[in-house]
C-alpha positions in Angstrom: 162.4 191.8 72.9 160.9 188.6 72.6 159.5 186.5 75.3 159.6 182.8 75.2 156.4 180.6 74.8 156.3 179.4 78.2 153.0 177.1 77.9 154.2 173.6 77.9 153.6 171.8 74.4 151.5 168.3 74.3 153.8 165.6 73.0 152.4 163.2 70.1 150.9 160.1 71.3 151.5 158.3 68.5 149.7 154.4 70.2 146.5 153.2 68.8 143.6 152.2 71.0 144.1 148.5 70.0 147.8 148.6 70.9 147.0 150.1 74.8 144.4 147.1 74.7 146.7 145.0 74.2 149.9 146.3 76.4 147.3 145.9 79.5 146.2 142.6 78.7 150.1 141.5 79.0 150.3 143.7 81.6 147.8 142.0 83.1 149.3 138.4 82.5 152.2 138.9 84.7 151.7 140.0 88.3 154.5 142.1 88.8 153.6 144.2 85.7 149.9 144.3 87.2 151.3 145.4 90.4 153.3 148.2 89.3 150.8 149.7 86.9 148.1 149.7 89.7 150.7 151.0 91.9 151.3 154.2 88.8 147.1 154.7 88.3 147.7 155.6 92.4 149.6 157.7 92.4 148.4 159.6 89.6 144.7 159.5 91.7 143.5 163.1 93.1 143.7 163.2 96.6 140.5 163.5 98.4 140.2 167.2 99.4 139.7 168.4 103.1 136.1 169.7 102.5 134.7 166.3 100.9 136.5 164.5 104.0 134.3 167.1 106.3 131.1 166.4 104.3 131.7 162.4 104.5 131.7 163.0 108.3 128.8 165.3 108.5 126.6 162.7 106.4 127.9 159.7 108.6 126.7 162.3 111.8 123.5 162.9 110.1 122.8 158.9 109.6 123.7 158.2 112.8 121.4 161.0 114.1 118.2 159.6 112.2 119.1 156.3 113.7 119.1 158.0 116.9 116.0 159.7 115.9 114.0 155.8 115.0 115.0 154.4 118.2 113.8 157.4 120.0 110.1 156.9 118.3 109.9 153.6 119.0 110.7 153.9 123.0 108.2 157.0 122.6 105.9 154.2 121.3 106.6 152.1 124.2 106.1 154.4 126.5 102.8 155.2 125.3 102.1 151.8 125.5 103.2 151.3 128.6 101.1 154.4 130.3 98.4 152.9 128.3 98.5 149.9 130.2 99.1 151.3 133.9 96.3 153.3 133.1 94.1 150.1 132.7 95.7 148.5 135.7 94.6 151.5 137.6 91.3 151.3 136.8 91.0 147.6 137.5 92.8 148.0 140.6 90.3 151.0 141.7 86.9 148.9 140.9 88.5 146.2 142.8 89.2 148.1 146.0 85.8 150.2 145.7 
């Protein structure tokens, strides 16, 4: 007739602030301790989902492409510099054998 309360209760957590303060400075005092509690916080960590993998390599892409992108000016810049000057040369080299 009855159904059961199936939504899970939250237990008392009955520690002050000061008191976790000070658990995790002894924590911190002896290595093993330290070690096992940063060994607990990952674990408990989300795991990086498969989308935000995918958009970390589509942004590394995209840098490398507007690296890409800079070099290509500057050899463009070259170039023109370079066509700039065999241009010159040409006309020296024309009033020379004219």
């Amino acid at each position: 007739m009855f159904k059961r309360n199936k939504t899970p209760q939250r237990k008392e957590f009955n520690f002050t602030t000061e008191k976790i303060f000070e658990d995790i400075e002894i924590i911190k005092q002896d290595v093993n301790q330290k070690n096992k509690l940063y060994l607990c916080l990952d674990d408990k960590l989300p795991t990086v989902e498969k989308q935000f993998l995918n958009i970390q390599e589509f942004l590394k892409g995209s840098d490398k492409l507007e690296d890409t992108a800079e070099t290509l000016q500057e050899l463009i810049a070259k170039l023109e510099n370079l066509k700039h000057d065999i241009l010159e040369h040409k006309k020296i080299i024309e009033k020379l054998v004219s």
